[in-house]
C-alpha positions as CSV (number, residue, x, y, z in Angstrom):
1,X,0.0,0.0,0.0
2,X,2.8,2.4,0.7
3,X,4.1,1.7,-2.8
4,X,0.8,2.8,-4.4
5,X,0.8,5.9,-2.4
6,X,4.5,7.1,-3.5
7,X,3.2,6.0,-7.0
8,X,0.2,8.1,-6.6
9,X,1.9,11.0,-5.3
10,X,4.5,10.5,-8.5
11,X,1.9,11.6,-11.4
12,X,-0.6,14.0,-11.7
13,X,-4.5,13.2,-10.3
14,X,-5.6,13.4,-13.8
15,X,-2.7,11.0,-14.5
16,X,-4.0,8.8,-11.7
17,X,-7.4,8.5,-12.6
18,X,-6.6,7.9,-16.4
19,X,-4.3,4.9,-14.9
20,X,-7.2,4.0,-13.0
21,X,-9.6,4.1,-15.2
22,X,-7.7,2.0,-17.9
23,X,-6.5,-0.9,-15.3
24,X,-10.0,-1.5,-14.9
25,X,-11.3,-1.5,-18.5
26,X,-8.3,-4.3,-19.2
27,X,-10.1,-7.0,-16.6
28,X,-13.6,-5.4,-17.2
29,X,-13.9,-4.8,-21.2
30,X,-16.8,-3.4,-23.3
31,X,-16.1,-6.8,-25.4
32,X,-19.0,-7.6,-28.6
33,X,-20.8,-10.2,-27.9
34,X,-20.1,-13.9,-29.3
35,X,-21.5,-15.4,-32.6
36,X,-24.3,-18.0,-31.8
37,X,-22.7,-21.8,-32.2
38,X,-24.4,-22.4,-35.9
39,X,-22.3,-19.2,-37.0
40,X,-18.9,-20.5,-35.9
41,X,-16.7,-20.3,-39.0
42,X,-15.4,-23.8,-39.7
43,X,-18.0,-25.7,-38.5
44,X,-21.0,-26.2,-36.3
45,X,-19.8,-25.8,-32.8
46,X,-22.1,-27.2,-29.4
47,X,-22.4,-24.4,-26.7
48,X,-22.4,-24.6,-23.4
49,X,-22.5,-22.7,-20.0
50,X,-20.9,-23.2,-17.0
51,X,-20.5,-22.0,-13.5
52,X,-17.6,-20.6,-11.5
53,X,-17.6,-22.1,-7.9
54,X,-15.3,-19.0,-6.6
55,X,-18.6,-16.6,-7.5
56,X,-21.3,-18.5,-9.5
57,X,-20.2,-16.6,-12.7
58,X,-21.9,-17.5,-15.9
59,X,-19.0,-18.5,-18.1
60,X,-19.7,-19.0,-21.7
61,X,-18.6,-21.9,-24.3
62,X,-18.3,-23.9,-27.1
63,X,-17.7,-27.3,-27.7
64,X,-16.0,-28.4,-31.5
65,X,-16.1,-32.3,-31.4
66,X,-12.8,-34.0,-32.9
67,X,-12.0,-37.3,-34.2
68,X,-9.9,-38.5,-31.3
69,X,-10.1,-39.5,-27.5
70,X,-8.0,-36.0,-26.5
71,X,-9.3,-32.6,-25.3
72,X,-7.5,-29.4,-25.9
73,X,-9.2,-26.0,-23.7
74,X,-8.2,-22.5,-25.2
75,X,-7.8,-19.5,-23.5
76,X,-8.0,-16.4,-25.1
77,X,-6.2,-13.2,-23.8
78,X,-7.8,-9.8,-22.8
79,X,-10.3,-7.8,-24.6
80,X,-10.6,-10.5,-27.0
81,X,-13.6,-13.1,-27.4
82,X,-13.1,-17.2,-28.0
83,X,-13.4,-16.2,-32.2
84,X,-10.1,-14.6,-31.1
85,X,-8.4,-18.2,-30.7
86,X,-10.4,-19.6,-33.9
87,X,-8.1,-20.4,-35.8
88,X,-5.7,-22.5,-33.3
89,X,-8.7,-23.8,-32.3
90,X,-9.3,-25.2,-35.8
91,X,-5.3,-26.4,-35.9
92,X,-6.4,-28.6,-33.2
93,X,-9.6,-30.4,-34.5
94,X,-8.4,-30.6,-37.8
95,X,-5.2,-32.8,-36.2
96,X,-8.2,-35.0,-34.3
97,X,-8.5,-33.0,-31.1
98,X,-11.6,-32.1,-29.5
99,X,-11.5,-28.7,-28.8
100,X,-13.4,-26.5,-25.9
101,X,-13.0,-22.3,-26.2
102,X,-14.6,-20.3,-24.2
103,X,-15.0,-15.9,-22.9
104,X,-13.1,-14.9,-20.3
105,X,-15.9,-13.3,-17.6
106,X,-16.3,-10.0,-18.4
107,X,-15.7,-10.7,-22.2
108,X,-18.3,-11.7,-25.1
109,X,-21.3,-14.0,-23.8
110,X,-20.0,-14.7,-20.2
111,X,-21.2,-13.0,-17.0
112,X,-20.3,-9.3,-16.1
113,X,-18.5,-9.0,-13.0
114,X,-17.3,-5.8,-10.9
115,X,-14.5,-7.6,-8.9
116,X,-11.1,-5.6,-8.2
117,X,-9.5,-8.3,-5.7
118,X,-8.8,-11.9,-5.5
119,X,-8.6,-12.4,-9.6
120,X,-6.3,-14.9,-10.0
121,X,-8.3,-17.2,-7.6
122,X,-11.3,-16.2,-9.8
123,X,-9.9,-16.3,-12.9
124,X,-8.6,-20.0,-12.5
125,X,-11.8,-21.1,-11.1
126,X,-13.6,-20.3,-14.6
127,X,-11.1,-22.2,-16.5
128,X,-11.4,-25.4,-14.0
129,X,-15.4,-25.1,-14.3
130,X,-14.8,-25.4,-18.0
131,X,-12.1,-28.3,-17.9
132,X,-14.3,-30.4,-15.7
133,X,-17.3,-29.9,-18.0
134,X,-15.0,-31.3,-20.9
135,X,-13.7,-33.9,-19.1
136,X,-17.4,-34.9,-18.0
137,X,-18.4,-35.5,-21.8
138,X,-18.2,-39.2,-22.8
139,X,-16.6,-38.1,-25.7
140,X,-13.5,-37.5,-24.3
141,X,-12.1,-40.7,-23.1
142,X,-8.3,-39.5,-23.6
143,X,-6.2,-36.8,-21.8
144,X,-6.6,-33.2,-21.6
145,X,-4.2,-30.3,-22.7
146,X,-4.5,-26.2,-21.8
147,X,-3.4,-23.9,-25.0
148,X,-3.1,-20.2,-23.4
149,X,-2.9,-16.4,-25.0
150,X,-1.2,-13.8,-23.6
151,X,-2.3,-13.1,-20.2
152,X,-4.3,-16.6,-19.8
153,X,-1.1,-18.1,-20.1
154,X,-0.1,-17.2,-16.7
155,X,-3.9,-18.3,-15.4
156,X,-3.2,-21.7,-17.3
157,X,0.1,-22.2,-15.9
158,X,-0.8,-21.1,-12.4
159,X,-3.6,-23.7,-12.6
160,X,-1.3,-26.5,-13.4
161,X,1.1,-26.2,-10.6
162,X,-2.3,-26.0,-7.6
163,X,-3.7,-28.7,-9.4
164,X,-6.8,-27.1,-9.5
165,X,-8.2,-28.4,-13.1
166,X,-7.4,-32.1,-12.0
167,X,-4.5,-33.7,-14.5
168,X,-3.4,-31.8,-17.3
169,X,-1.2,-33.7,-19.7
170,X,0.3,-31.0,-21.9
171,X,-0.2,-27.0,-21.5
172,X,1.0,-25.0,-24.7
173,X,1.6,-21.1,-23.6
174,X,1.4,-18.7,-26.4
175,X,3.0,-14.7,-25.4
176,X,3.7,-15.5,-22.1
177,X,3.5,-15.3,-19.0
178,X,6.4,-13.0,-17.7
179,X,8.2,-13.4,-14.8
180,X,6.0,-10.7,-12.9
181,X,2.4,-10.0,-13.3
182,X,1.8,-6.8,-13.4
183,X,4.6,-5.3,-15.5
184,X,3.1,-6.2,-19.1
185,X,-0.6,-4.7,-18.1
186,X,0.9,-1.3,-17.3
187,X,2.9,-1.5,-20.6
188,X,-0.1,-1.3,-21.9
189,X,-1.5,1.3,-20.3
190,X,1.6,3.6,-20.7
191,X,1.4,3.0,-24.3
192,X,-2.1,4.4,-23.8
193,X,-1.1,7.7,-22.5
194,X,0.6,8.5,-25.6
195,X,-2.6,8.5,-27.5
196,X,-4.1,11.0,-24.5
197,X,-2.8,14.6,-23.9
198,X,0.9,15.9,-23.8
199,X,0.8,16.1,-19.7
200,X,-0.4,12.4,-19.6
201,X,2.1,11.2,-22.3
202,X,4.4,13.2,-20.3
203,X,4.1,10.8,-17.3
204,X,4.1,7.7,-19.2
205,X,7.1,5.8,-16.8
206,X,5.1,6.7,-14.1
207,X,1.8,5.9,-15.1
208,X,3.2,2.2,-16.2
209,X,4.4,1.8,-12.7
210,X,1.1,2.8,-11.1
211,X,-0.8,0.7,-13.7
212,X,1.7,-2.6,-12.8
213,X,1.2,-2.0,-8.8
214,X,-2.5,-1.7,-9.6
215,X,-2.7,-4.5,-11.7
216,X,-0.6,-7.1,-9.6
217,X,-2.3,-5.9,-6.4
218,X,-5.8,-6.9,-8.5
219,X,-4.6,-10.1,-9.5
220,X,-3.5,-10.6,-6.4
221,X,-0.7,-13.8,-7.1
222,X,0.6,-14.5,-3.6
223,X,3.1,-16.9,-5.2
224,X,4.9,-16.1,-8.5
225,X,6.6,-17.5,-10.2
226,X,5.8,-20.8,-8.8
227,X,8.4,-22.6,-7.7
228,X,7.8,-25.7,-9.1
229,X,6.1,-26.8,-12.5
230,X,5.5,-30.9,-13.3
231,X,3.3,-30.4,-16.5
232,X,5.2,-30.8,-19.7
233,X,4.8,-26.8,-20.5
234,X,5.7,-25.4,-24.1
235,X,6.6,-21.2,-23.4
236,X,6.1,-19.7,-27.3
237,X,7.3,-15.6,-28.0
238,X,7.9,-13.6,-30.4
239,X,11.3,-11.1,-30.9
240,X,9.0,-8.5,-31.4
241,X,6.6,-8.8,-29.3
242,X,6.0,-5.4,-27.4
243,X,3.5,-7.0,-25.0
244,X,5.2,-9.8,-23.2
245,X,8.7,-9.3,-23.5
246,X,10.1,-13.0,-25.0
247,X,13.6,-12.5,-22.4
248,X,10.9,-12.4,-19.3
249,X,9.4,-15.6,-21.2
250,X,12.8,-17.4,-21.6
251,X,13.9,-16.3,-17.9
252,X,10.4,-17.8,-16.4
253,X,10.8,-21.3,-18.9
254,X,14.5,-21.8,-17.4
255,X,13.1,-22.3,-14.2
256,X,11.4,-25.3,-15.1
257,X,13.2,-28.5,-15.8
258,X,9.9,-29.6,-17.6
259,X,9.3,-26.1,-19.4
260,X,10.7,-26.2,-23.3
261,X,10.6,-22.4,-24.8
262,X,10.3,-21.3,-28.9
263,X,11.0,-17.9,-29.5
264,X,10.5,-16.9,-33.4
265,X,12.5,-14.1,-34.2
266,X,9.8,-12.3,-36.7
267,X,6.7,-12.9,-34.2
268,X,4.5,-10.3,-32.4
269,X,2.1,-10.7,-29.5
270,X,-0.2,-13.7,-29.9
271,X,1.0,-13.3,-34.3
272,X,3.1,-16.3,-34.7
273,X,0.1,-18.2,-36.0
274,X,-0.4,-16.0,-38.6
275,X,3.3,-14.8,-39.2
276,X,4.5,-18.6,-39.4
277,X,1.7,-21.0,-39.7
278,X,4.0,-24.1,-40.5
279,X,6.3,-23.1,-37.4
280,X,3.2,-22.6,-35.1
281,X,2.1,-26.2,-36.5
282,X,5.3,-28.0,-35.9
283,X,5.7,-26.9,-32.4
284,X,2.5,-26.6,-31.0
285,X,1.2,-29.2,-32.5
286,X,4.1,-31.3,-32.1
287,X,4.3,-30.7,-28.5
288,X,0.5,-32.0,-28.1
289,X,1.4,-35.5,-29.9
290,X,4.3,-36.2,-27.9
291,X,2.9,-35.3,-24.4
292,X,-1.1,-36.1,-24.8
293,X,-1.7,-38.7,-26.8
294,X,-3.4,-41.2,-24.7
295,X,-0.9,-43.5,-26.2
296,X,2.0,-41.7,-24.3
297,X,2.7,-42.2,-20.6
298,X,1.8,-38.9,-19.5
299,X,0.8,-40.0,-15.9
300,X,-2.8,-39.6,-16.5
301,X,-5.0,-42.9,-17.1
302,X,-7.3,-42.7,-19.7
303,X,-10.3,-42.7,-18.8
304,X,-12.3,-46.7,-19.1
């Protein structure tokens, strides 16, 4: 707290409120609302709703049925919507995958919610709620894999080390997460000030460092990085990449003995599938074969 108030007292009220203001519209967006399932591009995808146990939210979802016994669940980052993660999501049926995507609260189709505090406990609690929905469909007799954007990557890796989504056999990262977990959200919010008057643009060091106290004090992560990670994790960044920086990404990966990192050199945040479709393929999809095929020993029994 004393740190927010020497941050406070370090820009101008306006440029406080306009840090403010902007930390909450990142967790709480004005997002468009989702397509209805028959309007899925691709092909016909099943919805499906499901509740937070952290604070009953309503958390909105669709369901693309693959071929195979494996699940793949993918997050999409903020202010964007599950079309956002379309076409990895159709990477990962067409290879045989079923696939479950699904809005962030506060994004497209899922509850509104007005929380400030105790976000990361809320924020992994939706993606559990929709992990133990997939697992629950008779469909899915195999293992079950996380695929993350930007800042869900840190709620999908935080997730695997408490446990809290049950066995996950492979979790694919995609622009992220940093070492810290504030610093990239008031980034963004300092580039902001550059679009706002010459006194705020003025203060744009400042108002980052306010907007990353804010932010991390939201989120409120009692324990990162974790010290200890036993899902096979793939880390993927891009050299330019003015989100997530890929160095903080490389720095978290080397803590983990079972953390592999690929950084592509002409990448930008969340872009590699688009800027290098074959190289997003080969990696991504290659780590999935090796680590959740139910033929693999990933020290999670199919299911009977």
């Amino acid at each position: 707290m004393i740190r927010i108030l020497r941050l406070l007292t370090s820009v101008s009220p306006k440029a406080a409120l306009f840090s403010l203001q902007n930390v909450w519209r990142i967790f709480h967006p004005h997002s468009p609302a989702e397509p209805t399932a028959s309007q899925w591009p691709g092909g016909a995808a099943e919805p499906f709703r499901v509740t937070s146990s952290r604070d009953q939210m309503s958390i909105s979802g669709w369901f693309l049925p693959g071929t195979g016994p494996d699940a793949v669940v993918v997050s999409h980052g903020l202010g964007e919507t599950a079309l956002g993660v379309q076409a990895q999501a159709e990477l990962l049926r067409s290879a045989g995958y079923h696939v479950a995507v699904y809005d962030l609260r506060g994004h497209g189709q899922s509850s509104r919610h007005r929380a400030v505090t105790q976000l990361s406990e809320r924020y992994v609690s939706d993606l559990t709620a929709v992990v133990d929905h997939v697992r629950a469909d008779a469909r899915v007799t195999g293992n079950i894999g996380l695929l993350a954007m930007s800042f869900s990557t840190w709620t999908a890796l935080r997730s695997c080390v408490t446990g809290e989504t049950g066995p996950i056999a492979a979790l694919v990262c995609d622009s992220g997460p940093e070492r810290t977990t504030g610093r990239a959200l008031g980034n963004i919010v300092g580039a902001k000030s550059m679009l706002e008057s010459e006194a705020i643009s003025a203060q744009r060091k400042n108002i980052a460092g306010l907007s990353s106290e804010l932010a991390e004090r939201m989120i409120g992560e009692r324990n990162w990085p974790p010290p200890a990670l036993a899902v096979p994790t793939l880390l993927v960044a891009g050299k330019r990449d003015r989100v997530i920086d890929a160095q903080e990404v490389q720095s978290l990966a080397g803590l983990y003995a079972d953390a592999d990192v690929y950084v592509h050199r002409r990448a930008s945040h969340v872009k590699l599938c688009k800027v290098d479709p074959e190289a997003y393929t080969t990696t991504v999809l290659g780590h999935f074969n090796a680590h959740l095929s139910s033929n693999v020993n990933t020290g999670q029994e199919a299911k009977p």
